[in-house]
Every structure is written in structure tokens, then in C-alpha cells.
VOBA-1610 file (N, C-alpha, C; in pm, whole numbers, padded with zeros to 5 digits, always signed):
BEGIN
Unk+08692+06734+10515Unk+08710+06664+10387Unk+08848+06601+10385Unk+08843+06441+10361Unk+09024+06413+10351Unk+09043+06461+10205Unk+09193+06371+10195Unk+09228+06439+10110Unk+09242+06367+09984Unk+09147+06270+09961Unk+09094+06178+09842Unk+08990+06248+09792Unk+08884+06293+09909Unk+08767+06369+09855Unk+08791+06547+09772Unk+08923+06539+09860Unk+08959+06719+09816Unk+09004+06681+09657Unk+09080+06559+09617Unk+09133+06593+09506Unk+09032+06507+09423Unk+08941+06484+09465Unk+08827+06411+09344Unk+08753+06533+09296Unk+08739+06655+09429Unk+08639+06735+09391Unk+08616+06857+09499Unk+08688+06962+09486Unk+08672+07053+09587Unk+08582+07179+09601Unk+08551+07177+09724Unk+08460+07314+09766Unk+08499+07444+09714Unk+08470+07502+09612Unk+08476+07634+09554Unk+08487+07753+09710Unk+08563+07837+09700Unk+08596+07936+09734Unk+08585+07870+09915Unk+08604+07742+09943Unk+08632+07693+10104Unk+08807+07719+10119Unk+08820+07807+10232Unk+08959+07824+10231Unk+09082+07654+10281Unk+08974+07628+10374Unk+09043+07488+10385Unk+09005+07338+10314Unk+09046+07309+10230Unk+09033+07206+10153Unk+09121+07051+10202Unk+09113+07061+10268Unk+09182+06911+10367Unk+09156+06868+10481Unk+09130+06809+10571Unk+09110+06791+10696Unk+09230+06768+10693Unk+09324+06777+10893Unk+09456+06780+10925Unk+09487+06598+10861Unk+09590+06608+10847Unk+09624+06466+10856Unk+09806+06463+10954Unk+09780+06351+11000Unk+09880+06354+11139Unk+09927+06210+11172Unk+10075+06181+11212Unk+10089+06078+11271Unk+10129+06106+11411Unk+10020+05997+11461Unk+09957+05985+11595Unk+10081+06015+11691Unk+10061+06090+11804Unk+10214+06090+11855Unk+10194+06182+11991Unk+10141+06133+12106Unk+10061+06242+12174Unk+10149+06317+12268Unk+10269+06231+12270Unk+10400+06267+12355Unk+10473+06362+12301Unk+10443+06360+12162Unk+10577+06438+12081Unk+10448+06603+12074Unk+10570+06643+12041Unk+10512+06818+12022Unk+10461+06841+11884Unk+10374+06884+11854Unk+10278+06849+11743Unk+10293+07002+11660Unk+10300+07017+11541Unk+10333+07123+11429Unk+10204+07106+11324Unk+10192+07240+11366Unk+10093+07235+11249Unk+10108+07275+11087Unk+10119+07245+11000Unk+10156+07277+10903Unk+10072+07308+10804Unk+10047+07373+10666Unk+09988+07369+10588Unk+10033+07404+10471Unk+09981+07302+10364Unk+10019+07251+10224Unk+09906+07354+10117Unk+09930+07286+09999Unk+09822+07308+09899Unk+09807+07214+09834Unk+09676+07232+09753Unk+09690+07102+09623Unk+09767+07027+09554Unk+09871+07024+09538Unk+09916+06958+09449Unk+10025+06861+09474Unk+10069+06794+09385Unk+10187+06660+09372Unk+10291+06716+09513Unk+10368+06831+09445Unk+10497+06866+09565Unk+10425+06803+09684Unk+10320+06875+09691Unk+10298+06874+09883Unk+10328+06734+09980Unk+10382+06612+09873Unk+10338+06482+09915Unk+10480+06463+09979Unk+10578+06575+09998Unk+10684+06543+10047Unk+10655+06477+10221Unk+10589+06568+10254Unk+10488+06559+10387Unk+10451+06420+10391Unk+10373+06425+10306Unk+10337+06219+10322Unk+10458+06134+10315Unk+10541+06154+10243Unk+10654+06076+10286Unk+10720+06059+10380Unk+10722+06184+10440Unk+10778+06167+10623Unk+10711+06117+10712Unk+10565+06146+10727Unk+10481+06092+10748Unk+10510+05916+10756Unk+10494+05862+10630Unk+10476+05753+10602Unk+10617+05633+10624Unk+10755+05748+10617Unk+10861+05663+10649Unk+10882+05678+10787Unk+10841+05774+10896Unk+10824+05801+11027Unk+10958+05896+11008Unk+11009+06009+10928Unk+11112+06069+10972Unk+11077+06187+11040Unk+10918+06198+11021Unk+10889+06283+11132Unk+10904+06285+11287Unk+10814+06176+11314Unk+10836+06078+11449Unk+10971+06067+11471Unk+11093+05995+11436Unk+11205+05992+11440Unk+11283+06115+11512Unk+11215+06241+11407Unk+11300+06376+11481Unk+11223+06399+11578Unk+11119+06373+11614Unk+11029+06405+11760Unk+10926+06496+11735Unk+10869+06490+11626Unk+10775+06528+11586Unk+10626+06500+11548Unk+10534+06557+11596Unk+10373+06520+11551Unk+10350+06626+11464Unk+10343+06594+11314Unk+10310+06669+11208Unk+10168+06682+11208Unk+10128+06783+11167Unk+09972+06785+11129Unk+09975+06895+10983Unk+09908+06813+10901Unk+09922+06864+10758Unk+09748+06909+10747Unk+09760+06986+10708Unk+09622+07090+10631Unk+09674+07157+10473Unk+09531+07136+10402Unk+09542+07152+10294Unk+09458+07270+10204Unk+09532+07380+10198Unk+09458+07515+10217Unk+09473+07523+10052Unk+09378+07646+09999Unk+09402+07668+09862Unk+09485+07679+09741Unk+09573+07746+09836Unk+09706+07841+09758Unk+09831+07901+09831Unk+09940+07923+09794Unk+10009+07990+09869Unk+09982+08067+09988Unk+09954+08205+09913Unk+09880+08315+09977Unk+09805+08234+10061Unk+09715+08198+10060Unk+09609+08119+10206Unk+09714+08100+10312Unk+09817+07993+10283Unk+09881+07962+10374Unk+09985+08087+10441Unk+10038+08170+10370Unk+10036+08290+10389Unk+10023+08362+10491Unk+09886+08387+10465Unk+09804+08434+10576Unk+09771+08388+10708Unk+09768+08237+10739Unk+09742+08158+10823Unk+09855+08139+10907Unk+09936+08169+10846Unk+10101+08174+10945Unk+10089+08279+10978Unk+10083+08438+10934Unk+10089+08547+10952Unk+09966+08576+11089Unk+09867+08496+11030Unk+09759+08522+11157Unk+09767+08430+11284Unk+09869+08315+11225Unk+09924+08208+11377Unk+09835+08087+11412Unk+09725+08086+11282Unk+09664+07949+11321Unk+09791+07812+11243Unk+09847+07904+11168Unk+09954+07742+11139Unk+10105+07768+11203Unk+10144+07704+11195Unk+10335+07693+11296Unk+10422+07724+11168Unk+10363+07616+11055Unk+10495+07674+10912Unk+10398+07628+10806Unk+10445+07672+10717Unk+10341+07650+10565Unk+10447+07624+10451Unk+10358+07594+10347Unk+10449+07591+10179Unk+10378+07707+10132Unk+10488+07800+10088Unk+10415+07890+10013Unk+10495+07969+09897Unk+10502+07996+09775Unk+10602+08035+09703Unk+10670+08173+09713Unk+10792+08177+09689Unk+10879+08251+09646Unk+10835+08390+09634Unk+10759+08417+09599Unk+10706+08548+09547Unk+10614+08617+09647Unk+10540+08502+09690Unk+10446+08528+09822Unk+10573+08559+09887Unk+10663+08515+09925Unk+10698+08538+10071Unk+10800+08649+10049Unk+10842+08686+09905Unk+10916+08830+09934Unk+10849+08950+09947Unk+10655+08902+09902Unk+10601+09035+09905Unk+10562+09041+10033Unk+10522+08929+10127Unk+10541+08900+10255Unk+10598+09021+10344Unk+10709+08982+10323Unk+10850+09049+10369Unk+10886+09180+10328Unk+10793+09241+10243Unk+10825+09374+10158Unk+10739+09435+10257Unk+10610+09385+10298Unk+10506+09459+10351Unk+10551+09493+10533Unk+10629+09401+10565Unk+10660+09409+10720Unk+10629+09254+10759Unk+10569+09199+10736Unk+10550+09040+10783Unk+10682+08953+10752Unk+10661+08937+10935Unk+10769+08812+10954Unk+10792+08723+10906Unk+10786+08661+10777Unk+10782+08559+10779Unk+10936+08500+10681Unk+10919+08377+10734Unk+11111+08335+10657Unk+11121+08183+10627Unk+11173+08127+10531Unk+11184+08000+10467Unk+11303+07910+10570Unk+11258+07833+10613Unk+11350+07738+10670Unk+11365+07613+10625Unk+11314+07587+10535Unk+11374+07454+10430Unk+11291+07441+10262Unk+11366+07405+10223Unk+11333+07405+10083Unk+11203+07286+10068Unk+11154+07360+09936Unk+11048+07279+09859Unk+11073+07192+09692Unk+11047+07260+09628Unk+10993+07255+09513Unk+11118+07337+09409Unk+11171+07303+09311Unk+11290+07364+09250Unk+11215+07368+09146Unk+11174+07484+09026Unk+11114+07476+08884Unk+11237+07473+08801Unk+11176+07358+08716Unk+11264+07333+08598Unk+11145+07356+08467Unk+11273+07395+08345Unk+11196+07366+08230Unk+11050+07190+08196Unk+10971+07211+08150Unk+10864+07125+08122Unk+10788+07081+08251Unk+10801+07156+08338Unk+10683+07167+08480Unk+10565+07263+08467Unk+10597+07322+08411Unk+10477+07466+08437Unk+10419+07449+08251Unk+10332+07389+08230Unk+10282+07375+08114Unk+10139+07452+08088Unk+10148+07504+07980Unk+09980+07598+07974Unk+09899+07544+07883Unk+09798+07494+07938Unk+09716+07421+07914Unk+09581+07498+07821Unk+09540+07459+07686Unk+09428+07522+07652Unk+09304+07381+07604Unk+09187+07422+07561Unk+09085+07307+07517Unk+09135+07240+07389Unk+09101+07176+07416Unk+09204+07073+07225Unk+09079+07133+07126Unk+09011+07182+07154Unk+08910+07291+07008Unk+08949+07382+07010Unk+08995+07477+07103Unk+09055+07597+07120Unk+09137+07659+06986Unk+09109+07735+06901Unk+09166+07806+06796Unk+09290+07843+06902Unk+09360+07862+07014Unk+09467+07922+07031Unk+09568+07798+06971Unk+09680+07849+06924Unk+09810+07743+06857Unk+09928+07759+06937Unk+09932+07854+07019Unk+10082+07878+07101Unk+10058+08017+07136Unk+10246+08065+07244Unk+10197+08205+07333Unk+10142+08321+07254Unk+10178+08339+07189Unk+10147+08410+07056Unk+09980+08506+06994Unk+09923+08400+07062Unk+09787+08397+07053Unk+09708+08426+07158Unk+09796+08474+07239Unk+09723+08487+07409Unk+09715+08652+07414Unk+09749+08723+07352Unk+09629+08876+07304Unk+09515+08862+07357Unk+09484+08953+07507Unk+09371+08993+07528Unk+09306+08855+07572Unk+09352+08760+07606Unk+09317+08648+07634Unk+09294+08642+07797Unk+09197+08519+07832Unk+09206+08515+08018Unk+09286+08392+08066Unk+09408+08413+08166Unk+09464+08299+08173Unk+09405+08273+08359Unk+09371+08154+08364Unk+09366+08128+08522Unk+09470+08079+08577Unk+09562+08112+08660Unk+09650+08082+08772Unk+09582+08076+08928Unk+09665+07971+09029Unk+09596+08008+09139Unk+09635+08090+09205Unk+09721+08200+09212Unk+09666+08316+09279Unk+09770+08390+09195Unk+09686+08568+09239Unk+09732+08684+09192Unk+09834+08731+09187Unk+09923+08790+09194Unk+10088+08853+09201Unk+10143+08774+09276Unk+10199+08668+09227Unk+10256+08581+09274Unk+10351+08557+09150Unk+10471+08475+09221Unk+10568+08425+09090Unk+10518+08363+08941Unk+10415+08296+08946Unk+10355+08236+08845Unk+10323+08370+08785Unk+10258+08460+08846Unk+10194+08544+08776Unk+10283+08613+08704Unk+10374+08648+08720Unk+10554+08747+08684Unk+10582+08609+08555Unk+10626+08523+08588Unk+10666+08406+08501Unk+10592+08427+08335Unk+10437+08407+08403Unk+10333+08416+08276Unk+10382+08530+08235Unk+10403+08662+08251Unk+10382+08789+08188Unk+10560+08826+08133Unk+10650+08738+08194Unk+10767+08760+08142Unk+10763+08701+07987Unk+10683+08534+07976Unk+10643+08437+07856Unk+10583+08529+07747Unk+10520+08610+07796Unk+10389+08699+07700Unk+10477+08792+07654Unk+10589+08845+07730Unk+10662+08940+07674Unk+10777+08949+07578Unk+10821+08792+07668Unk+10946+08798+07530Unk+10884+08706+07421Unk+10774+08687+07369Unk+10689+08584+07238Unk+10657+08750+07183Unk+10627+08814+07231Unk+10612+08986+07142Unk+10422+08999+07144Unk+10405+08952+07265Unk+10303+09013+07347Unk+10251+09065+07426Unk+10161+09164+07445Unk+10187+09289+07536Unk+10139+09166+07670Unk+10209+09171+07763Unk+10140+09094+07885Unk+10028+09160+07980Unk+09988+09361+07951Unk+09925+09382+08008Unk+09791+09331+07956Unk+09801+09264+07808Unk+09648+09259+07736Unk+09551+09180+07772Unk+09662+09098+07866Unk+09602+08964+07928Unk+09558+08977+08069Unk+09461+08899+08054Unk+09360+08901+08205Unk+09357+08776+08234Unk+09458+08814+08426Unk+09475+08677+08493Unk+09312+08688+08603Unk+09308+08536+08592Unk+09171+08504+08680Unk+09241+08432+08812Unk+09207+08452+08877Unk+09247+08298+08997Unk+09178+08224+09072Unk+09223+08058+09022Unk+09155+07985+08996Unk+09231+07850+09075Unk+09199+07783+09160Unk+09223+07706+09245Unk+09272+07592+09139Unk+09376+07502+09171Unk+09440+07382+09130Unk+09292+07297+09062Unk+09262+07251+09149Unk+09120+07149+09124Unk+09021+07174+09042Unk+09005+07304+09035Unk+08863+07378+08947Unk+08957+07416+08833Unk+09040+07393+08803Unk+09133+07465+08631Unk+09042+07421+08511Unk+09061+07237+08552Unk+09001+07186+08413Unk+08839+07225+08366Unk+08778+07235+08534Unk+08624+07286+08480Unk+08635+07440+08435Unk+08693+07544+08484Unk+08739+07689+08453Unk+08760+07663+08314Unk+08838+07595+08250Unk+08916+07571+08106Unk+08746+07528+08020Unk+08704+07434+08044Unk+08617+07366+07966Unk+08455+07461+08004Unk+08411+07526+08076Unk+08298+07618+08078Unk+08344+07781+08019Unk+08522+07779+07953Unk+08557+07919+07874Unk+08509+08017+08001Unk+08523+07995+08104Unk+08576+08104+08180Unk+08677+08158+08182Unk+08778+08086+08110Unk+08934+08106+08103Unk+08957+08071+07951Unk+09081+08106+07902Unk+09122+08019+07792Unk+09250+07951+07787Unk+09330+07961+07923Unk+09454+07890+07963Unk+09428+07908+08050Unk+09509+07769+08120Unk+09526+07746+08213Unk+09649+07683+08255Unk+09746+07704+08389Unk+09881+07643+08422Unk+09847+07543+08564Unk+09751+07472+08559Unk+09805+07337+08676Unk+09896+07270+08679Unk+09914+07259+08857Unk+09999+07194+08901Unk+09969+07019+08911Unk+10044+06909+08928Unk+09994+06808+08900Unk+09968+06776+09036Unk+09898+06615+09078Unk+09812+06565+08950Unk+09674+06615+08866Unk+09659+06754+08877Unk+09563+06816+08779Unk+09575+06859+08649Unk+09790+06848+08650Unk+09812+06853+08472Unk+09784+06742+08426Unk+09804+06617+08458Unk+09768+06470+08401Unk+09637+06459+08364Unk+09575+06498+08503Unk+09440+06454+08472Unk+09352+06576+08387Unk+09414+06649+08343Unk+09308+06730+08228Unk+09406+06685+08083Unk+09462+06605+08045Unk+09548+06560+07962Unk+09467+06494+07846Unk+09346+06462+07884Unk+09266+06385+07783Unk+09143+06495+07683Unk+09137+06636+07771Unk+09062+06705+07713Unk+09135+06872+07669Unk+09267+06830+07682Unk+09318+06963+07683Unk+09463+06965+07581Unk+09522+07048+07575Unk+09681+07033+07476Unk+09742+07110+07519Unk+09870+07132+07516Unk+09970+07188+07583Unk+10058+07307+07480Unk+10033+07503+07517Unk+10090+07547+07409Unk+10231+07564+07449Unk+10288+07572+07535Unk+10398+07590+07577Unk+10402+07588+07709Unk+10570+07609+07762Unk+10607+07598+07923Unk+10677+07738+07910Unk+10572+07833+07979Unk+10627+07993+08043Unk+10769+07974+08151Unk+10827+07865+08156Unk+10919+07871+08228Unk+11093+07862+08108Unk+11052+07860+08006Unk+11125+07866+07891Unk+11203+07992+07912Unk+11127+08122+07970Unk+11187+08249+07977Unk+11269+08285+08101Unk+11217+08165+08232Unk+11343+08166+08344Unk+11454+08095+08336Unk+11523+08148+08416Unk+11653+08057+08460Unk+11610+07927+08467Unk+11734+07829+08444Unk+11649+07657+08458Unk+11639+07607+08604Unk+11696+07686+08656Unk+11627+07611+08800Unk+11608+07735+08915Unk+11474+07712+08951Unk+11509+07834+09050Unk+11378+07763+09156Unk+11386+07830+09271Unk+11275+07790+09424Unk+11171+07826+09438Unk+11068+07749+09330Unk+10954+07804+09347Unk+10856+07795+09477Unk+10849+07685+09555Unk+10817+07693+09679Unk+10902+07628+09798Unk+10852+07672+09898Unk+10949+07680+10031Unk+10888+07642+10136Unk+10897+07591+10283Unk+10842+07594+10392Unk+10881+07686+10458Unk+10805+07802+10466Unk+10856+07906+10592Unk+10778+07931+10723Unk+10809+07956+10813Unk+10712+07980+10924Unk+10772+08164+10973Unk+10682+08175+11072Unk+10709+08347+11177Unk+10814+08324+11194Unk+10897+08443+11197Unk+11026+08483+11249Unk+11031+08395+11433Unk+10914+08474+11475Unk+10900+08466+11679Unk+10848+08307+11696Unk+10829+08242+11588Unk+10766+08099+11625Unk+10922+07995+11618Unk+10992+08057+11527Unk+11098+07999+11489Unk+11214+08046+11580Unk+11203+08178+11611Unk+11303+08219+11759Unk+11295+08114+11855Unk+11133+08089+11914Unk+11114+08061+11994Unk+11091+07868+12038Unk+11107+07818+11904Unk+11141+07699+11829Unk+11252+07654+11793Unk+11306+07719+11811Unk+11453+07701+11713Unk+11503+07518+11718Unk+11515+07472+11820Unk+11535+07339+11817Unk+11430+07274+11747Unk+11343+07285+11759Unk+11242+07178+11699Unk+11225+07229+11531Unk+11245+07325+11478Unk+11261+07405+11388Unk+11380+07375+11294Unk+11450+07336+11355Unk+11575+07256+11346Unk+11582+07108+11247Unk+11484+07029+11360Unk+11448+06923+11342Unk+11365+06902+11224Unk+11265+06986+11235Unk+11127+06964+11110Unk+11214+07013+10967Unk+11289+07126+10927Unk+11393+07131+10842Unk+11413+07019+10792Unk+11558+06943+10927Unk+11617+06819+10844Unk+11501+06686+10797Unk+11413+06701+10866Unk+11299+06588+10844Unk+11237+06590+10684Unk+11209+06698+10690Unk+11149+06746+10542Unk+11310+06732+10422Unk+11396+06802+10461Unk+11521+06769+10382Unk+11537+06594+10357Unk+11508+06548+10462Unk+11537+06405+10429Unk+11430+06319+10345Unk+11313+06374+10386Unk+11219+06319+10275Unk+11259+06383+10148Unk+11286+06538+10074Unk+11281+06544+09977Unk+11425+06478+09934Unk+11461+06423+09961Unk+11621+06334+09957Unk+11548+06172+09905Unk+11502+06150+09997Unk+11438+06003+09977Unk+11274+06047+09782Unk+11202+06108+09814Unk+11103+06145+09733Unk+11218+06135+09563Unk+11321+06228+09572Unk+11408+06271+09464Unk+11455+06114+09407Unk+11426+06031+09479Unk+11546+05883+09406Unk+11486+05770+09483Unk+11338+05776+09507Unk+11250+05633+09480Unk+11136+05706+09419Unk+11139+05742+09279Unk+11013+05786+09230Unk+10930+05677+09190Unk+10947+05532+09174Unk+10864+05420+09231Unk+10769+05431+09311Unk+10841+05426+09407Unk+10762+05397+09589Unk+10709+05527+09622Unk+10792+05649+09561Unk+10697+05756+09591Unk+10581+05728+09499Unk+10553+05709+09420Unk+10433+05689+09316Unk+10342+05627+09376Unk+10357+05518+09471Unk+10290+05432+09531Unk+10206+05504+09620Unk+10291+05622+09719Unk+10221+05701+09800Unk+10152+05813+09720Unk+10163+05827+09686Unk+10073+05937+09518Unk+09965+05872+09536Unk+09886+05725+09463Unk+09848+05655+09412Unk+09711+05641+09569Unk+09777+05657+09664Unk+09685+05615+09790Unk+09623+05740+09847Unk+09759+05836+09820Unk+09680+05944+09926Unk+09625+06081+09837Unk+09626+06031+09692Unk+09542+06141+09634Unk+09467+06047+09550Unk+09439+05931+09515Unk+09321+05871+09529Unk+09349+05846+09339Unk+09432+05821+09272Unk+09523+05856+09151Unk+09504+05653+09082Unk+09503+05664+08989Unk+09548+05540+08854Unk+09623+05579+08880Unk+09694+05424+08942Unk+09858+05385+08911Unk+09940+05417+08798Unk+09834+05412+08650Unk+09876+05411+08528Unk+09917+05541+08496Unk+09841+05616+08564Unk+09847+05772+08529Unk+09943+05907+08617Unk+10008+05796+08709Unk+10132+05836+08803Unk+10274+05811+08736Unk+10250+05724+08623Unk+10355+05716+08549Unk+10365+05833+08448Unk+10288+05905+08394Unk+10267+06017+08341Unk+10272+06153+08356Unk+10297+06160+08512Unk+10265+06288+08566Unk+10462+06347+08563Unk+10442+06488+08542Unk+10588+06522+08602Unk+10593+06572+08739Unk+10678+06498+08764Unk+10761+06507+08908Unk+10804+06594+08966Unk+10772+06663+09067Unk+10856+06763+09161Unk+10991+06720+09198Unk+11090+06785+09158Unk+11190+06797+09209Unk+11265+06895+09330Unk+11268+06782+09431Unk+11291+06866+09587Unk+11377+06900+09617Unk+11425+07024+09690Unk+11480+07069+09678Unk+11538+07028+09831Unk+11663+06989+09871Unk+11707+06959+09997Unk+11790+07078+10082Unk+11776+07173+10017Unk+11864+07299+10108Unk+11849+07436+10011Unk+11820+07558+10079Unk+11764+07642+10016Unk+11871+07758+09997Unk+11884+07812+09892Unk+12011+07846+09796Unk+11995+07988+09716Unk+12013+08061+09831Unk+11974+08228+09767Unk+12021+08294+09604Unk+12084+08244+09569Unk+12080+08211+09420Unk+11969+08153+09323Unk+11896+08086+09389Unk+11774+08014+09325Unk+11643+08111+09379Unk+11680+08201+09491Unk+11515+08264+09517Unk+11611+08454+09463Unk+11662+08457+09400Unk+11685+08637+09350Unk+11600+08637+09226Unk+11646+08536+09165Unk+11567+08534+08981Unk+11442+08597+09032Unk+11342+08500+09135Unk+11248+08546+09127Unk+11186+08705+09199Unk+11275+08734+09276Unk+11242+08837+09323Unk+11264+08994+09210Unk+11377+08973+09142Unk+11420+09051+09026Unk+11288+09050+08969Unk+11229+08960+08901Unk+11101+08929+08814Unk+10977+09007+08849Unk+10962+08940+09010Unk+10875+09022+09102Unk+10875+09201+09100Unk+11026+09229+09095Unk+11034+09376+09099Unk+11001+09446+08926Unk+11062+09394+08865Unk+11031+09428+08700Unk+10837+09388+08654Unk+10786+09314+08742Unk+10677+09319+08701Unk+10569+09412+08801Unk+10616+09526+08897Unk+10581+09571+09014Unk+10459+09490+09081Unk+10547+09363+09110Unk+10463+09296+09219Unk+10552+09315+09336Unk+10680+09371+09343Unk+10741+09403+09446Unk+10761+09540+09446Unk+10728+09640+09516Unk+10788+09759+09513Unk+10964+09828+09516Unk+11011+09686+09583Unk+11176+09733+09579Unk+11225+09599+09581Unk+11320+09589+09530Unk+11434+09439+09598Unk+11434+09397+09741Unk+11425+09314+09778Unk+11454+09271+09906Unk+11619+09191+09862Unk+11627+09153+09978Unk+11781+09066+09975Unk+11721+08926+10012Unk+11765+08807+09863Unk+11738+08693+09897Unk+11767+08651+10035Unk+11927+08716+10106Unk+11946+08639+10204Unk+11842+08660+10321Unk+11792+08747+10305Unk+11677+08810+10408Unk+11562+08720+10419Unk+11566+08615+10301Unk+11373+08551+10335Unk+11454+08363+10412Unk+11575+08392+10429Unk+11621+08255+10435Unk+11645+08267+10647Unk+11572+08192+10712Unk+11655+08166+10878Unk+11696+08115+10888Unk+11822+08157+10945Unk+11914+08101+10939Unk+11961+08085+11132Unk+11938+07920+11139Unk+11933+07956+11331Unk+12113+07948+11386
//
């Protein structure tokens, strides 16, 4: 499935939702990578598309898996070289014994990104009202999940009352509108595009710090030992796209518009990932603290520990 068809309409519970996408390069040493649904991931297409992949000597190959966790796993099991996967995934990662470590930044959360979405009939009015309620996120004990239950707690709601579902990027708005759920937090372009049937009660990111690393590219410890130069390279490549992505949100729009299959009109609407060009152990503790207070981590890890440093 490319990846026009994945974001018009995806295979329920198919772990891979993308066919690879790659610039052609049969000489160069080829990386396999894997993304998820949403807007961030298009940092990739930008390198891609300006050749700063090619440039550093690289044949990217992008796959487009469910969720963090998926990608996760797929590094951990060695069918991918490096993945995007958040913050939270990769300290519980790392809590359990798995190698795995962030070598360049993603995705920075700011206030009015993480919006919770309910049906515009929906009797809910704000957090307040989410008692015993089902919220869908795409995956389980993950930072989102800590985030939501920190929101529920300081509004003076018990966060255990609430029942998280998980629920893939693409399937939110049908989850939302068949009341399998009664909130929902997509990532864009699936916040835009449920914008016409849905309302917004608040942003659960009101209760974090204003900026912190919600996702990352990390790969294996032994892939990256054993990589280290080219590892090197794919870093600054990706750093330089989210450099370029951060300050032509124009021309990035343009690549939005083609490779997720998007109204021009409705790329003007969407909020923007802000990339993160170097990864800043100050920005990944918030979340691990969170992680530990909500026992999705059993102990602290040390931010500096999820960062490789070659």
C-alpha cells in the first residue's frame, strides 16, 4: 500500500501500513527506516526530496508502521536499521534490557499540538467530563498515555476512571463517530481532517513543560556500534531536513500536499511539527519523571542513557 492509499484509508490491525519508499541509489548503502502515520514523519520526505540523503551517501528506505511501539519492536527484532518512536517507548525500552538509543531528534511537543478531540453532539464540554469515559490513543503506556492521565489529574479527575483504547492515527475519526471511544488525541493530518465533524475540549499538554521530545529516531545500540559512520551521517541528514522543514513551511506544505494525498487548502490549517535539530536531555527527563509517577516505568532511567553518543 503507498502512502496516499495508507492515509486515505488503512488496514485495521495490518502492522505495516506503507510500502518502503526510497531514493533510488544502488551504490549507496541503503537504511531501512521506519515511520508512523502522521505529519512529523514527512521530515523523511524532505530529505528524500531535497537529496540530503543521497548527498550524505545514503539509500533511505522509509516504511510506515502503526505506532511507536511497532517500530519498537521491529528495531528490537532487526528487521529495521532505525525507527521514530517516542520518548516513553524508548525509556521503557531501555528499562526492560533492550538496546535501543536515540541518535537524532524528532518532533518537540509544544502547547496546542496534542488536542482532544470529541463529536460536536457529544454532551462532553471539557476535561472535566471525562469521568469514566473511553479515550483512544495510539498506543498503551506510552507518553501520551502519562500526558492524558497527568490532564485528568490536575482538572480534579480521577485518571484511573478512564479507559484508554488504542487506536491507530487513521481509524480515530471512525473510532470517535461509531462511540467506540468518546475522545480522541490525533496526530495530524488526521487532526484537520476530523475538524469538520468533531470540536476540540482541550490540549492535555497544558499540564507539561512547554517543550519537551516527544519523538526521536533511535536505532540498536550493535547496529549503531557497528555503523557508527554512516550513523553519523543519517543523524546530520535528518538534522538538516528538520532545519530546512522548521523555516519553509510553504514548500514543506507542498510536499504534505503530494505525498499524503492532502487539499492544499487544508495544509494551511493543520499544526505543524516542530523539529527538533539536536536532542537535549533536558527535554526527554520531563517525560520519563511522568512515565515513573504514572508506573509506566518501574524506576528512573538517566535521560543521558537513551541518547548515543558516537
Amino acid at each position: 500500500m503507498n502512502r496516499r492509499a495508507f492515509v486515505a484509508g488503512s488496514t485495521a490491525g495490518a502492522l505495516i501500513l506503507g510500502a518502503p519508499r526510497s531514493a533510488s541509489a544502488a551504490d549507496l548503502p541503503a537504511v531501512s527506516i521506519g515511520t508512523i502515520p502522521s505529519e512529523m514523519d514527512a521530515i523523511i520526505d524532505y530529505g528524500l526530496d531535497l537529496g540530503y540523503f543521497k548527498s550524505a551517501g545514503i539509500d533511505v528506505h522509509n516504511t510506515v508502521l502503526r505506532s511507536g511501539p511497532a517500530v519498537a519492536a521491529a528495531l528490537a527484532g532487526g528487521s529495521l536499521d532505525a525507527g521514530l518512536i517516542n520518548t516513553g517507548t524508548l525509556a521503557a525500552a531501555r528499562s526492560r534490557g533492550v538496546p535501543l538509543k536515540f541518535f537524532a531528534s524528532c518532533a518537540i511537543q509544544t502547547p496546542g499540538n496534542d488536542l482532544a478531540l470529541v463529536r460536536k453532539d457529544s454532551p462532553i464540554k471539557s476535561v472535566t467530563d471525562l469521568g469514566g469515559k473511553t479515550v483512544g490513543i495510539v498506543a498503551i503506556n506510552t507518553v501520551q498515555n502519562a500526558v492524558v492521565r497527568l490532564w485528568l489529574d490536575k482538572a480534579g479527575v480521577d485518571s484511573k476512571s478512564v479507559k484508554f483504547l488504542e487506536v491507530p492515527y487513521p481509524q480515530m475519526q471512525a473510532a470517535l463517530e461509531q462511540g467506540r471511544v468518546d475522545v480522541t488525541l490525533p496526530a495530524e493530518p488526521f487532526l484537520t481532517a476530523a475538524r469538520a465533524t468533531t470540536r476540540s475540549i482541550g490540549d492535555p499538554d497544558e499540564a507539561m513543560p512547554p517543550r519537551y521530545l516527544i519523538f526521536g529516531f533511535a536505532a540498536n545500540e550493535a547496529w549503531l556500534k557497528a555503523n557508527a559512520p554512516l550513523a553519523k551521517s543519517l543523524a546530520a541528514a535528518i538534522s538538516r531536513s528538520a532545519a530546512w522543514g522548521n523555516g519553509h513551511r510553504g514548500e514543506s506544505a507542498q510536499t504534505l500536499v503530494r505525498t499524503l494525498n492532502l487539499d492544499p487548502a487544508k495544509v494551511g490549517e493543520m499544526l505543524r511539527t516542530d523539529y527538533g535539530t539536536a536532542i537535549d536531555p533536558a527535554q526527554i527527563k520531563p517525560v520519563i519523571d511522568l512515565m515513573v509517577k504514572y508506573g509506566l516505568l518501574d524506576k528512573p532511567v538517566d535521560a543521558n542513557d537513551l541518547i548515543w553518543r558516537p
